[in-house]
C-alpha positions, 0 to 999 in steps of 0.5 A, a space after each residue: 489499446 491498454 493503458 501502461 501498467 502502473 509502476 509498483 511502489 517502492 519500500 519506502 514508497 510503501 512505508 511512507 503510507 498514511 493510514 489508509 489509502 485508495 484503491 488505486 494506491 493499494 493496487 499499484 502496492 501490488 502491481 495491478 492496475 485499477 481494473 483489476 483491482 475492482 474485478 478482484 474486490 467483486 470476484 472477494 479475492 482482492 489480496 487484503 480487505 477494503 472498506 467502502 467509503 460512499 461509492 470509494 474504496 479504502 485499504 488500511 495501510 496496516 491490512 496492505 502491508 500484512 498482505 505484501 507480508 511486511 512485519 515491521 518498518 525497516 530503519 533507512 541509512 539516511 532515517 538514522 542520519 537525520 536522527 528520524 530512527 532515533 526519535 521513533 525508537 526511544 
């Protein structure tokens, strides 16, 4: 029996990234399991490239993002209620 596949993560998910993330992170980013993910990285064909930590992998957030094919952060509704889009853009 397989395990379920991960859920996808959200935009805001996505854009509430730290500066990197782990391997099982970047493959729910793109909705693959961890499985493939690895198979991906020996095969050299992952969609963005990691970086060996020790035995771990990491992905740069901003390496995830060009690879989903994300340009710039997106303001949310409530962002500009709370007056976050205000203070990051001044």
């Amino acid at each position: 029996m397989t395990a379920p596949a991960p859920t996808p993560l959200t935009f805001r998910e996505i854009f509430e990234l730290p500066v990197s993330v782990d391997l099982r992170t970047a493959a729910r980013a793109f909705g693959m399991c961890l499985g493939t993910a690895y198979r991906l990285i020996a095969l050299g064909t992952f969609p963005c490239p990691t970086l060996r930590v020790g035995h771990r992998h990491r992905v740069l957030t901003t390496d995830l993002l060009r690879a989903l094919g994300v340009d710039e952060r997106p303001v949310f509704a409530d962002e500009i209620a709370d007056g976050v889009a205000l203070t990051l853009f001044d």
